[in-house]
N, CA, C and O atoms as CSV, one atom per row, in Angstrom:
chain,resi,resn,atom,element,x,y,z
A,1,UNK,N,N,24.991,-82.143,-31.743
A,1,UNK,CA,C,26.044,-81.547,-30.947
A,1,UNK,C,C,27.159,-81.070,-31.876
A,1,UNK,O,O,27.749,-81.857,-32.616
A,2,UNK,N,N,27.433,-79.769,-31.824
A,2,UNK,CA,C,28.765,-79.372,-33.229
A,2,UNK,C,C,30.101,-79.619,-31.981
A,2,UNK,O,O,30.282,-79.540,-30.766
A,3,UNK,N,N,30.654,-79.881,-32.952
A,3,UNK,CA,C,32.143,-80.004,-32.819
A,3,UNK,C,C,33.254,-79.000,-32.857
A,3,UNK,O,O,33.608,-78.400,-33.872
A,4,UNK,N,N,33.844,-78.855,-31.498
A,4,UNK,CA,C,34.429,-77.945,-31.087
A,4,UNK,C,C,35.895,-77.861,-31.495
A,4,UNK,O,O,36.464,-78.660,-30.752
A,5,UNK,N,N,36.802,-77.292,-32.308
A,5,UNK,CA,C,37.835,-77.383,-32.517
A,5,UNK,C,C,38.483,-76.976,-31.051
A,5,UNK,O,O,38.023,-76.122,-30.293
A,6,UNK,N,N,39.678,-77.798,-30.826
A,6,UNK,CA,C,40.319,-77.343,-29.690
A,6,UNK,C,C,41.343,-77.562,-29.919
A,6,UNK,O,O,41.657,-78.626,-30.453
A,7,UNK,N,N,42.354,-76.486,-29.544
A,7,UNK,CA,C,43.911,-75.672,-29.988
A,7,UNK,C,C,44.711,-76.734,-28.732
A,7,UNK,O,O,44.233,-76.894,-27.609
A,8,UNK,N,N,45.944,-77.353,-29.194
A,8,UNK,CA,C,46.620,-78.359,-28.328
A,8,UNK,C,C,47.064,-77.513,-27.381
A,8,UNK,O,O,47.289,-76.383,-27.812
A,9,UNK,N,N,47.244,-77.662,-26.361
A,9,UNK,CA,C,48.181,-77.047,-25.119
A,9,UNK,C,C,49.283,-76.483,-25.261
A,9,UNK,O,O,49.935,-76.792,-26.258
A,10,UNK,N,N,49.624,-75.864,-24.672
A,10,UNK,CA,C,51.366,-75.511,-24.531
A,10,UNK,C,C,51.879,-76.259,-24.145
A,10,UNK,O,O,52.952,-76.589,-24.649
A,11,UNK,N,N,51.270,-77.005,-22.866
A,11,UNK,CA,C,52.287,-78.046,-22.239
A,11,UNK,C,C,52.380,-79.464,-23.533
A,11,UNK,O,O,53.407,-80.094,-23.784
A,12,UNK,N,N,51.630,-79.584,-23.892
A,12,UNK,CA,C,51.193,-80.775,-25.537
A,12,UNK,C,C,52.199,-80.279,-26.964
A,12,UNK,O,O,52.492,-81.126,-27.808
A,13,UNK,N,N,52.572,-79.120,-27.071
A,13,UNK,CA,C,52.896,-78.433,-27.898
A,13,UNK,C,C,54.657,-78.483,-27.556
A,13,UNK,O,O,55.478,-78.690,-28.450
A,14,UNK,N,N,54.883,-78.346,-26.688
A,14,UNK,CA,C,56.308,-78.326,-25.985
A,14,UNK,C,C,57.067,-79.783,-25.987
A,14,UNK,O,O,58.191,-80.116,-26.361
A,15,UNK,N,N,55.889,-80.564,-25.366
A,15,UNK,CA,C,56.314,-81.642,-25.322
A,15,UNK,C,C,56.863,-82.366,-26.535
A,15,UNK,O,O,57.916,-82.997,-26.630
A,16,UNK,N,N,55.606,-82.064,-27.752
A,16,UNK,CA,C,56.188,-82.996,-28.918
A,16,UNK,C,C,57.050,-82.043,-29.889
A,16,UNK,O,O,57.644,-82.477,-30.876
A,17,UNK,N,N,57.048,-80.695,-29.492
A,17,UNK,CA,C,58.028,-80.186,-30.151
A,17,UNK,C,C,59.889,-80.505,-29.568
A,17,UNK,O,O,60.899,-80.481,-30.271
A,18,UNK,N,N,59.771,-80.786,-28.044
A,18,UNK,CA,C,60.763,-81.110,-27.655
A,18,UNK,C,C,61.327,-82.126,-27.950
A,18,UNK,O,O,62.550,-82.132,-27.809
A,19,UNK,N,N,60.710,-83.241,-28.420
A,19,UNK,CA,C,60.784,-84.614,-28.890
A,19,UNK,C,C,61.284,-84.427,-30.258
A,19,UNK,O,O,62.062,-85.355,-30.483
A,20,UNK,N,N,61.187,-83.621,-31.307
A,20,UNK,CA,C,61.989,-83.848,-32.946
A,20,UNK,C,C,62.860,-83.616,-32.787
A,20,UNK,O,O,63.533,-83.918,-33.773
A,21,UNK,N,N,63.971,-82.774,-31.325
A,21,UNK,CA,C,65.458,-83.114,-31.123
A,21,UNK,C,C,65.864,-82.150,-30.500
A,21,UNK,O,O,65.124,-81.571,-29.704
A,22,UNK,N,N,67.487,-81.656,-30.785
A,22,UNK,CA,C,68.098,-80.477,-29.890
A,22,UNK,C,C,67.693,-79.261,-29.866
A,22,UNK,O,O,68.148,-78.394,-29.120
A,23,UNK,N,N,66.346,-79.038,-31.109
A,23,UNK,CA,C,66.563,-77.704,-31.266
A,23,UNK,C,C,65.934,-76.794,-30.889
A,23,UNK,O,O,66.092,-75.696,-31.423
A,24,UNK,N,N,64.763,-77.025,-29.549
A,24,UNK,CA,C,64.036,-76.143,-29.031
A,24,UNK,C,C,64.612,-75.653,-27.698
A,24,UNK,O,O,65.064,-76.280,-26.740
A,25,UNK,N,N,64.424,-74.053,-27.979
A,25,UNK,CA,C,64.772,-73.627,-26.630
A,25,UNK,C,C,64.095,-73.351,-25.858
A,25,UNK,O,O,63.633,-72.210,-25.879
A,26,UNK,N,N,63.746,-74.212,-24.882
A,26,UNK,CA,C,62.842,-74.252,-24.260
A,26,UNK,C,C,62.565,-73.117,-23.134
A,26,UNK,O,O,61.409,-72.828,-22.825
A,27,UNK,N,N,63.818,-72.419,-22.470
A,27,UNK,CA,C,63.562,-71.173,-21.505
A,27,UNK,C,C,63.431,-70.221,-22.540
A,27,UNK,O,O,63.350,-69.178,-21.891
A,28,UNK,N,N,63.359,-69.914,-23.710
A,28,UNK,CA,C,63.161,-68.758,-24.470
A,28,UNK,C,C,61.907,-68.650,-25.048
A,28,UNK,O,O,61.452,-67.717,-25.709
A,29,UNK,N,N,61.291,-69.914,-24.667
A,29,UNK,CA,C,59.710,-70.132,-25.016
A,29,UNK,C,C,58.705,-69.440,-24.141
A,29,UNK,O,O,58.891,-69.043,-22.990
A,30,UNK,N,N,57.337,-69.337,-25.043
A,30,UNK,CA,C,56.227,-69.872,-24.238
A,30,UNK,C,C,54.807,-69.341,-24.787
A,30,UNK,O,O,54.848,-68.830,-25.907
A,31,UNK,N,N,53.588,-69.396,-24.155
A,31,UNK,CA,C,52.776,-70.007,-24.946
A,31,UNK,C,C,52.603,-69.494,-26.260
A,31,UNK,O,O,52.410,-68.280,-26.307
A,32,UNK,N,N,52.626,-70.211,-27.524
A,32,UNK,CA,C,52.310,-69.272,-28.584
A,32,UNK,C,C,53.548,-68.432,-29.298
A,32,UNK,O,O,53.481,-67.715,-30.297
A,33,UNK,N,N,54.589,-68.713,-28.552
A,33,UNK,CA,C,56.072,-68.249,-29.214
A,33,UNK,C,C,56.884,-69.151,-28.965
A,33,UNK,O,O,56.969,-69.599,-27.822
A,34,UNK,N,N,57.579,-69.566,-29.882
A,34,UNK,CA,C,58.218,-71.121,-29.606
A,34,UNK,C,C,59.762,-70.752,-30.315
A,34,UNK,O,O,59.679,-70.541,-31.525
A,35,UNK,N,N,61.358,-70.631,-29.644
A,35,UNK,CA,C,62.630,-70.371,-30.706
A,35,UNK,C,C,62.844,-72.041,-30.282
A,35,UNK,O,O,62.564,-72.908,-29.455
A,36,UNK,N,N,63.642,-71.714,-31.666
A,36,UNK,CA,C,64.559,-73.009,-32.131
A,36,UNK,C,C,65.780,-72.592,-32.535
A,36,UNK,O,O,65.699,-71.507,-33.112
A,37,UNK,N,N,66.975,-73.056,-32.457
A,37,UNK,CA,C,68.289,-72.983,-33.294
A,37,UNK,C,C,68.695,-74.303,-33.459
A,37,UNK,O,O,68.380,-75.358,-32.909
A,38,UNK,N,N,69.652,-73.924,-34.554
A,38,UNK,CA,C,70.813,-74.774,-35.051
A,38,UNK,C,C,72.189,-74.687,-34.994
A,38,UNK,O,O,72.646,-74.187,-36.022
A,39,UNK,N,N,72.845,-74.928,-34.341
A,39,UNK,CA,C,74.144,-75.078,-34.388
A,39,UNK,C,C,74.567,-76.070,-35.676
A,39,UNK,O,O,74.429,-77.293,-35.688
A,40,UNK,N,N,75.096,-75.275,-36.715
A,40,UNK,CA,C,75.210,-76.692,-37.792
A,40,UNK,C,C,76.847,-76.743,-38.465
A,40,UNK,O,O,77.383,-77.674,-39.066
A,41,UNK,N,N,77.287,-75.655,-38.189
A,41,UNK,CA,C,78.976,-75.990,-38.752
A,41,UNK,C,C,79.740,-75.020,-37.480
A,41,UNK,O,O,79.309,-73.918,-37.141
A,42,UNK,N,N,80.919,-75.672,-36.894
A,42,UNK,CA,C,82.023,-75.216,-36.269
A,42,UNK,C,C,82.794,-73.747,-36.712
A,42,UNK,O,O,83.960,-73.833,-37.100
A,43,UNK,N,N,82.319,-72.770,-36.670
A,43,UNK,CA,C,83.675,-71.899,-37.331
A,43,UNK,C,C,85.161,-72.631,-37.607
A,43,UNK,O,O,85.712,-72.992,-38.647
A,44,UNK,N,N,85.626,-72.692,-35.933
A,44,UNK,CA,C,86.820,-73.011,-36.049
A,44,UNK,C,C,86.925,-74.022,-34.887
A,44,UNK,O,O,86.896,-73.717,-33.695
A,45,UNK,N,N,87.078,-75.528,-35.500
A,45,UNK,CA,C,87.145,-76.288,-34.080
A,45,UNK,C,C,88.356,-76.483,-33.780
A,45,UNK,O,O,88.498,-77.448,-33.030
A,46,UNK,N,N,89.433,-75.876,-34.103
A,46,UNK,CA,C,90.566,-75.962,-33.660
A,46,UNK,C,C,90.810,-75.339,-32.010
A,46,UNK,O,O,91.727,-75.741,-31.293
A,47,UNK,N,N,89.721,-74.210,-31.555
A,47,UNK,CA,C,89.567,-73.826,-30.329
A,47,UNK,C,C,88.470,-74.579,-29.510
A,47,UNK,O,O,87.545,-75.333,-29.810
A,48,UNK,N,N,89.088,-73.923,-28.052
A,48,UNK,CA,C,88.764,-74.498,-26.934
A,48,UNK,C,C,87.217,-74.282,-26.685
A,48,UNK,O,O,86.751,-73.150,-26.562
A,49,UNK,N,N,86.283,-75.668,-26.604
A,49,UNK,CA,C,85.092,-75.624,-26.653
A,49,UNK,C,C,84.267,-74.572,-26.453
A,49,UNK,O,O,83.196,-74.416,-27.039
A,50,UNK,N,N,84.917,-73.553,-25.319
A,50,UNK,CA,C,83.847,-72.722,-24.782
A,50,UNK,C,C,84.116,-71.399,-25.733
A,50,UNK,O,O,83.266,-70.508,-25.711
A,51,UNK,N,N,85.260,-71.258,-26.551
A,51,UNK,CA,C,85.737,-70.422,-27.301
A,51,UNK,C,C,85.337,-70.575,-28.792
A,51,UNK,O,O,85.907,-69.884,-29.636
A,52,UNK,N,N,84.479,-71.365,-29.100
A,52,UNK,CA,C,83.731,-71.050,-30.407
A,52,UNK,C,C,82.441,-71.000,-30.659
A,52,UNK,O,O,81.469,-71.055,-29.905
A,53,UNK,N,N,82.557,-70.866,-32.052
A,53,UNK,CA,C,81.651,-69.855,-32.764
A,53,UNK,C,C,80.915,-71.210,-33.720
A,53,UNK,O,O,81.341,-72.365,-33.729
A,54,UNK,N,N,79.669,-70.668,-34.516
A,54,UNK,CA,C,79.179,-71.799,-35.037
A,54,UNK,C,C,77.718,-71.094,-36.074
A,54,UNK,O,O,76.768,-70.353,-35.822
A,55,UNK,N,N,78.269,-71.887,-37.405
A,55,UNK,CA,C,77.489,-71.035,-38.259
A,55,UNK,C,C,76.131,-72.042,-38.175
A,55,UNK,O,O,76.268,-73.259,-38.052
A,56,UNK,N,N,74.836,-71.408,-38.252
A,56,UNK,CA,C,74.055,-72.094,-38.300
A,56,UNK,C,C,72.614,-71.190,-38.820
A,56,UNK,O,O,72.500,-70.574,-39.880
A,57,UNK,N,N,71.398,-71.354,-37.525
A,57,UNK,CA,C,70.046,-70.843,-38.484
A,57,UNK,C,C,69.568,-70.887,-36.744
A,57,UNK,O,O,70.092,-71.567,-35.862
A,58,UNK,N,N,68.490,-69.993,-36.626
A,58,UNK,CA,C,67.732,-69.596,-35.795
A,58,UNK,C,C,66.106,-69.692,-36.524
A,58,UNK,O,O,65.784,-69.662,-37.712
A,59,UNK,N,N,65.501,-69.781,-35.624
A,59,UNK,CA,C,63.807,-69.818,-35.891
A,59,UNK,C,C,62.570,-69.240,-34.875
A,59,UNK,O,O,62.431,-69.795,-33.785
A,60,UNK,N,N,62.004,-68.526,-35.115
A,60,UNK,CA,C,60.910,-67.982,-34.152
A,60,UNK,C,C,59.380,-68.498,-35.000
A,60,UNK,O,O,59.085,-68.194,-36.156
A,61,UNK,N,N,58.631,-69.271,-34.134
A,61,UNK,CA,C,57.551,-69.996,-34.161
A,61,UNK,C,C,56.385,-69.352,-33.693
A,61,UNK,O,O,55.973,-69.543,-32.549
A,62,UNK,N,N,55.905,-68.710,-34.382
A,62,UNK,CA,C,54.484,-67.681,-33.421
A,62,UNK,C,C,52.955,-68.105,-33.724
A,62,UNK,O,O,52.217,-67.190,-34.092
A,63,UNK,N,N,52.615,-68.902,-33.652
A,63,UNK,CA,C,51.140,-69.611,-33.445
A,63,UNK,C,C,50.454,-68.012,-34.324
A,63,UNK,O,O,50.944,-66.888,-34.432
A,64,UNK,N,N,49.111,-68.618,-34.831
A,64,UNK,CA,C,48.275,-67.826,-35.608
A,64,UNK,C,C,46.840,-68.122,-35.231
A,64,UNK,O,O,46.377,-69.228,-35.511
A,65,UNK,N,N,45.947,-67.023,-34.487
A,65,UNK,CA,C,45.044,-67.208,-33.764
A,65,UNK,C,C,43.575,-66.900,-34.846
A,65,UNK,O,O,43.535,-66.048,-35.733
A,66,UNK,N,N,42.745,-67.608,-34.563
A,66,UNK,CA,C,41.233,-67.221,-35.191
A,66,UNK,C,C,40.330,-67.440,-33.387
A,66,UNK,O,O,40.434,-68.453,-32.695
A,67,UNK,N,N,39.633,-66.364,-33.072
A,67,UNK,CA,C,38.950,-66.586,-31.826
A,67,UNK,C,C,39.344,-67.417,-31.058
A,67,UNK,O,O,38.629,-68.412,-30.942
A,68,UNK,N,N,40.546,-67.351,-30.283
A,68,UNK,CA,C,41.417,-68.255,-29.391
A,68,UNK,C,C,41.696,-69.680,-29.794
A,68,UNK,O,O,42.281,-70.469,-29.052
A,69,UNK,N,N,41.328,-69.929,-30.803
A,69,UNK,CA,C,41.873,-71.331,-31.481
A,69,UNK,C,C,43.308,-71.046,-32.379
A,69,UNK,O,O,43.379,-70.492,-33.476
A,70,UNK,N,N,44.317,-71.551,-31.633
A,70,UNK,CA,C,45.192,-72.065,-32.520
A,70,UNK,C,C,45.128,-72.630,-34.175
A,70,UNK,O,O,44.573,-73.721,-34.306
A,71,UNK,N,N,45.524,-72.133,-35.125
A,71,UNK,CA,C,44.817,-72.880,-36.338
A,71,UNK,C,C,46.064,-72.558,-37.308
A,71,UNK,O,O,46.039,-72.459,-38.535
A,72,UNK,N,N,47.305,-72.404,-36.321
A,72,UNK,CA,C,48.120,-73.009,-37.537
A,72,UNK,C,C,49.541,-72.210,-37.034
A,72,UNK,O,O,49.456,-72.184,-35.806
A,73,UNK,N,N,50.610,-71.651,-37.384
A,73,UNK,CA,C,52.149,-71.427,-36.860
A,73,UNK,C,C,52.409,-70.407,-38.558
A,73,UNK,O,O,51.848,-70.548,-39.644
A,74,UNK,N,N,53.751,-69.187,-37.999
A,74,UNK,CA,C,54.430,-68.598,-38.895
A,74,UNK,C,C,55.761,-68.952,-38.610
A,74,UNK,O,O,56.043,-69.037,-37.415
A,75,UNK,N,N,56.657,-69.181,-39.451
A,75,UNK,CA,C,57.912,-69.521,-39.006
A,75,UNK,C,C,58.341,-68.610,-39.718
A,75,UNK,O,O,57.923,-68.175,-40.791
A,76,UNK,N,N,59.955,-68.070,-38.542
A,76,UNK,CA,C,60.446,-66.650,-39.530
A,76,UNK,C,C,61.959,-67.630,-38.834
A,76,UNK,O,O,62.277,-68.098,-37.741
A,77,UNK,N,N,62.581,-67.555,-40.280
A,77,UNK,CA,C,64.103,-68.077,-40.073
A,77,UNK,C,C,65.394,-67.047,-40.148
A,77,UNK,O,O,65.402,-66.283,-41.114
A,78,UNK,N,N,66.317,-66.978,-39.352
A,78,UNK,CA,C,67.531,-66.212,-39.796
A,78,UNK,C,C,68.626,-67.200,-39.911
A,78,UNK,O,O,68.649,-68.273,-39.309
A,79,UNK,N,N,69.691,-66.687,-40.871
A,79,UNK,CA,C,70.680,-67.563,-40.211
A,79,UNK,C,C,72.025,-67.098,-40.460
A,79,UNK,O,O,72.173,-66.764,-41.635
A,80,UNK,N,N,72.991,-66.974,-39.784
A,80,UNK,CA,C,74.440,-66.601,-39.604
A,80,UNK,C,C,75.160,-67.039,-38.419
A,80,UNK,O,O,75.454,-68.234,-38.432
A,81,UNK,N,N,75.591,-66.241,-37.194
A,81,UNK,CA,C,76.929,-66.918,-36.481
A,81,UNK,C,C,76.915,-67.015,-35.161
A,81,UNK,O,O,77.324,-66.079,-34.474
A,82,UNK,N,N,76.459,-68.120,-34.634
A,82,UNK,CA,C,76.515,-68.190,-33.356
A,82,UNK,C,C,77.773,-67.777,-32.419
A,82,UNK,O,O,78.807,-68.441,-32.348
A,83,UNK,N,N,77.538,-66.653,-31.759
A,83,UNK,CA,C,79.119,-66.414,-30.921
A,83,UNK,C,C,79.161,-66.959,-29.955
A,83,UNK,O,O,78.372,-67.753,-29.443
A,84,UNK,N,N,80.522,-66.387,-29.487
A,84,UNK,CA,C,81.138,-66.805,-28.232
A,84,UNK,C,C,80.151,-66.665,-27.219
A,84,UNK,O,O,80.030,-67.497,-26.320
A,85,UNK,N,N,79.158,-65.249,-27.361
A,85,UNK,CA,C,78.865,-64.817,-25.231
A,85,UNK,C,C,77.179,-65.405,-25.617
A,85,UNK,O,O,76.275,-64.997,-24.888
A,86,UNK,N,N,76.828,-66.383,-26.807
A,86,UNK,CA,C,75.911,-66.907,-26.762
A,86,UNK,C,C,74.650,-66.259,-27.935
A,86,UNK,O,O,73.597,-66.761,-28.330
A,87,UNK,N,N,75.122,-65.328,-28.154
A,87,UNK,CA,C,73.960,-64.964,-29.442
A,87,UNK,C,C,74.482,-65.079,-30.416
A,87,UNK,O,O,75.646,-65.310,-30.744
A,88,UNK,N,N,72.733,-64.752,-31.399
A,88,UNK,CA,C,73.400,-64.794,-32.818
A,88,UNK,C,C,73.324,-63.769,-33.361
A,88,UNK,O,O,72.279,-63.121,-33.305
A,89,UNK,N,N,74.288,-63.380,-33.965
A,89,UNK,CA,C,74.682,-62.370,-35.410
A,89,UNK,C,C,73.879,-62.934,-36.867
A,89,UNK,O,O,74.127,-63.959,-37.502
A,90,UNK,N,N,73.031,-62.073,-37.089
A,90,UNK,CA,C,72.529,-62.017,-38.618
A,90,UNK,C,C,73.865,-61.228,-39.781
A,90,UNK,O,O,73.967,-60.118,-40.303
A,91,UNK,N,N,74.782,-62.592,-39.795
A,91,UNK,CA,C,75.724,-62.370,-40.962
A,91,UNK,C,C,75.619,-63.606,-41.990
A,91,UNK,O,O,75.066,-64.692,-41.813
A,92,UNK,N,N,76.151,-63.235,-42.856
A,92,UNK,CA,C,76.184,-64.294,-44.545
A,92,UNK,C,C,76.945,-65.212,-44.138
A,92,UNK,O,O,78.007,-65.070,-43.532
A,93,UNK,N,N,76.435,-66.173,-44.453
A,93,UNK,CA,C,76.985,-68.066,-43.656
A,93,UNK,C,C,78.112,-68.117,-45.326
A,93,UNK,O,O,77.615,-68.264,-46.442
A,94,UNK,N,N,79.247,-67.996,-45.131
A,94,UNK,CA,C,80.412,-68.438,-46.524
A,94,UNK,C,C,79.942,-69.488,-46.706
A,94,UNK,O,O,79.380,-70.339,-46.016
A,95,UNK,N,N,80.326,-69.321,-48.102
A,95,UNK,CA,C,79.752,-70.338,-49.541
A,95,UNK,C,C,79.917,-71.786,-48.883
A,95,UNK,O,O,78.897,-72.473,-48.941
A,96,UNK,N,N,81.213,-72.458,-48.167
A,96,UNK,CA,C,81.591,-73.473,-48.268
A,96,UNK,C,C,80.484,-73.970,-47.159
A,96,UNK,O,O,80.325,-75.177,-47.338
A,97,UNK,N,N,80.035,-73.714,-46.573
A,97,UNK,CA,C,78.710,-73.819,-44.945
A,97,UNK,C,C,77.399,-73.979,-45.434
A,97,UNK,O,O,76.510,-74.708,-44.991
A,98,UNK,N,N,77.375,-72.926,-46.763
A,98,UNK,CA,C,75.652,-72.814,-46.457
A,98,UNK,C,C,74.977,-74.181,-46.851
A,98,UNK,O,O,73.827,-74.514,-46.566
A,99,UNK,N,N,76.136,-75.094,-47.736
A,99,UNK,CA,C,75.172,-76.549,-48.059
A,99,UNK,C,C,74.411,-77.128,-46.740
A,99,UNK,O,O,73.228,-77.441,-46.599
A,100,UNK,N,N,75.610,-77.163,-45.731
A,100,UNK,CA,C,75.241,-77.946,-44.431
A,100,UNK,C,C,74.267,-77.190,-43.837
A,100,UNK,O,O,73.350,-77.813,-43.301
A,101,UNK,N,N,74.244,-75.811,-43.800
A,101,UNK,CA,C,72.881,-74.999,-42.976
A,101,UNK,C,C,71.549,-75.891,-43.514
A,101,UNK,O,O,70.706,-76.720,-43.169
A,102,UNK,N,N,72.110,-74.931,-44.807
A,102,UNK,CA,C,70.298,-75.480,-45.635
A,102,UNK,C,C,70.011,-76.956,-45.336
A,102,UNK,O,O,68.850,-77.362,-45.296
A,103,UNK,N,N,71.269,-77.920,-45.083
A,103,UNK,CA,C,70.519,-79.231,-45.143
A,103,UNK,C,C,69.765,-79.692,-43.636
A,103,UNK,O,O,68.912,-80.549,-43.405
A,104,UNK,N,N,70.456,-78.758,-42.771
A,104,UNK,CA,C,70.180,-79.211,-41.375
A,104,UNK,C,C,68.420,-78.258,-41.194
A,104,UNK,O,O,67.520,-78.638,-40.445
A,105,UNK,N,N,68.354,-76.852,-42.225
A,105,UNK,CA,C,66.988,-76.393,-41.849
A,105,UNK,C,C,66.023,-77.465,-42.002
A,105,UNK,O,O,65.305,-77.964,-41.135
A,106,UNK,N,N,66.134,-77.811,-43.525
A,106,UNK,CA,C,65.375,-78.744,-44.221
A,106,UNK,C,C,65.217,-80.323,-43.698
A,106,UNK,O,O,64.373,-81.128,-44.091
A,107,UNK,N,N,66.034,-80.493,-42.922
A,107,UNK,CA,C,66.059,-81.456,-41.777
A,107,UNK,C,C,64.989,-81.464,-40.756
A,107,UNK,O,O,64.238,-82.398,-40.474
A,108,UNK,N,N,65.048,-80.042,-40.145
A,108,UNK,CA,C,64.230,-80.074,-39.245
A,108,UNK,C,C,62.830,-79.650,-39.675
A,108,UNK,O,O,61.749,-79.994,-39.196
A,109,UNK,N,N,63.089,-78.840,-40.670
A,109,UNK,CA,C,61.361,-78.519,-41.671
A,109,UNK,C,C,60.270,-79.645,-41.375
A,109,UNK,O,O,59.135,-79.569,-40.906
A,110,UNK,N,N,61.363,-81.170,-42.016
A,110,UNK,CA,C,60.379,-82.365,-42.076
A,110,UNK,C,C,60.156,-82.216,-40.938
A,110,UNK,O,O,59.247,-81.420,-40.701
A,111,UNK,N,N,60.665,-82.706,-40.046
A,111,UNK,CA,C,60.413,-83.172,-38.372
A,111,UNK,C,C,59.034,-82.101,-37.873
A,111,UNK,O,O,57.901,-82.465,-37.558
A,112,UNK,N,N,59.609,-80.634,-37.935
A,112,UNK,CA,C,58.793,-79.607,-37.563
A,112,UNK,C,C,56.811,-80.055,-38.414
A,112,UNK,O,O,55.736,-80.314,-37.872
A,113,UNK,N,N,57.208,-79.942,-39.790
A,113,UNK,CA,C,56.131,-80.558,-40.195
A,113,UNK,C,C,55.032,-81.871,-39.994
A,113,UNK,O,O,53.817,-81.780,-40.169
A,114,UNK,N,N,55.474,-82.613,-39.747
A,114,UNK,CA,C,55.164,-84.039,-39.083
A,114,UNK,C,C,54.494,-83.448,-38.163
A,114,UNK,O,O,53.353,-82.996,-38.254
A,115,UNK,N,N,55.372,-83.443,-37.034
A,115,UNK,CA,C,54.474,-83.393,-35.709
A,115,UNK,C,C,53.306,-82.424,-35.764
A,115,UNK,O,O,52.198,-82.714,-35.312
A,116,UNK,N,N,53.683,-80.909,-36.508
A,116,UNK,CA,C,52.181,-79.977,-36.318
A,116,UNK,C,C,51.604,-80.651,-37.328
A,116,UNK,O,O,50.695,-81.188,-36.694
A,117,UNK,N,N,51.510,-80.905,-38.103
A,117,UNK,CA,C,50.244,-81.341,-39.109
A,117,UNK,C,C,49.808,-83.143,-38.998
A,117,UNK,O,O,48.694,-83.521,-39.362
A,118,UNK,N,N,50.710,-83.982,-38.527
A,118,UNK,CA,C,50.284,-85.150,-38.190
A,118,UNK,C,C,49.640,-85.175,-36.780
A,118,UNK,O,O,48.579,-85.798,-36.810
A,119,UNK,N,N,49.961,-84.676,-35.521
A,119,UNK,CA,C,49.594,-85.228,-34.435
A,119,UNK,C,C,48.759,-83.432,-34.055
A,119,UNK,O,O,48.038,-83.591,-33.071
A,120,UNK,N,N,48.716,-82.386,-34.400
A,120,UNK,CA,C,47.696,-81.965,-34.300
A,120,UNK,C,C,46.944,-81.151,-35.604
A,120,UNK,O,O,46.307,-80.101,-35.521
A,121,UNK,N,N,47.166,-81.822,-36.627
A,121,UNK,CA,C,46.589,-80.924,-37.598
A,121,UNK,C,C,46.609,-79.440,-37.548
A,121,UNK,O,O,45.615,-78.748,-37.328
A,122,UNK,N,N,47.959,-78.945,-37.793
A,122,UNK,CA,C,48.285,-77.490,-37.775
A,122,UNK,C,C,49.273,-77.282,-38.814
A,122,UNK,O,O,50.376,-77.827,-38.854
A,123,UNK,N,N,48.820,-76.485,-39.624
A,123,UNK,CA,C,49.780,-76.077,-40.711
A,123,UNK,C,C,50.910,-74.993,-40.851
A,123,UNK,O,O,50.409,-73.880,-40.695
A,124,UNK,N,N,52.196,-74.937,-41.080
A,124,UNK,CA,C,52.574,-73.533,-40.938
A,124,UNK,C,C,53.076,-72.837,-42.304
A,124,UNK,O,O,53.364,-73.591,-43.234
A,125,UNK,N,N,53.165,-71.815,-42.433
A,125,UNK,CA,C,53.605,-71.445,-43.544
A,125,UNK,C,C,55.035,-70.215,-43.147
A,125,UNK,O,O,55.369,-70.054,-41.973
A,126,UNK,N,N,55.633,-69.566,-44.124
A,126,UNK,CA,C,57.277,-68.946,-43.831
A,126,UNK,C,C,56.766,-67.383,-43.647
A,126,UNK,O,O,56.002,-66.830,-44.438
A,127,UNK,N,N,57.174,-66.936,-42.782
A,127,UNK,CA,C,56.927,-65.229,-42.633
A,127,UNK,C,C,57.616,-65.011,-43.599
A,127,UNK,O,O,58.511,-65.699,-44.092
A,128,UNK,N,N,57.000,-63.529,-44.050
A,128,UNK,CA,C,57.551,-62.893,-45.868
A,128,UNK,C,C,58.691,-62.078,-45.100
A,128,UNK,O,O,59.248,-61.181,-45.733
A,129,UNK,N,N,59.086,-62.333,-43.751
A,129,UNK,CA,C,60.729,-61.236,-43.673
A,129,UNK,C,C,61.640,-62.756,-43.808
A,129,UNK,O,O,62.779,-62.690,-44.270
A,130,UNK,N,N,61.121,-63.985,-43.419
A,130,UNK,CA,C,61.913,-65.330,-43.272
A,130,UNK,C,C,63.206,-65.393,-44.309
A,130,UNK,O,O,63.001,-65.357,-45.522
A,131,UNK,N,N,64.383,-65.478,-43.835
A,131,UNK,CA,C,65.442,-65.808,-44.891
A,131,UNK,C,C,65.316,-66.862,-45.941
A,131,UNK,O,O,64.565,-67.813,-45.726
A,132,UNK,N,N,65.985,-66.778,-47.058
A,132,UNK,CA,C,65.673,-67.712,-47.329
A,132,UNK,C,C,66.781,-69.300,-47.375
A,132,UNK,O,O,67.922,-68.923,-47.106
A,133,UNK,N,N,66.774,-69.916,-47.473
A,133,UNK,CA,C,67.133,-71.103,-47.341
A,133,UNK,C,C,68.422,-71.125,-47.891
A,133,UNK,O,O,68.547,-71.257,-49.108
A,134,UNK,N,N,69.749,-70.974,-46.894
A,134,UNK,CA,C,70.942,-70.885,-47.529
A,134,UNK,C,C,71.437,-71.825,-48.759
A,134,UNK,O,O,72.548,-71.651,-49.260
């Protein structure tokens, strides 16, 4: 009897991606396209919660198909300024920020890694437009 590789679910895929923490957005998902952000430094927290801004990193997760098997993820990263009416701007995160970006990507890298390659054996590698690592 050969052995059938079988590609985890969306609903399996969601779940334990939802589980490594804040950073999946889950209504911007779905099957096979997965965003993530980071909110990782305050512009200015001197303003009123709903009035700031926040430098951080965005991520788009697009599954990589061989004959309907799932067999592995591209991750393409941006990162610059979360605004006010909710999107992000692809601008240059200032010098004094980008330590904390890069540490919070590389934060979630591990986590992201773990779960696809420990609990379903899926590997991903960085799209060649992917920023690189502030």
């Amino acid at each position: 009897m050969a052995n059938k590789v079988v590609s985890p679910t969306h609903f399996r895929l969601i779940t334990a991606l939802r589980a490594i923490g804040p950073y999946l957005r889950e209504s911007e998902s779905q099957d096979g396209k997965y965003l993530f952000d980071c909110l990782s430094v305050c512009v200015d927290d001197k303003k009123s919660p709903e009035l700031r801004e926040f430098w951080g990193w965005w991520m788009e997760l697009d599954s990589s198909r061989e004959e309907e098997v799932v067999n592995g993820f591209v991750a393409k990263f941006q990162v610059g300024k979360y605004d006010t009416e909710g999107n992000w701007q692809t601008v240059s995160v200032p010098k004094k920020f980008k330590v904390e970006v890069a540490r919070t990507q590389e934060e979630f890298l591990k986590k992201l890694s773990k779960v696809l390659e420990e609990r379903f054996a899926l590997e991903f590698t960085l799209h060649d437009e992917s920023e690189e690592f502030v």
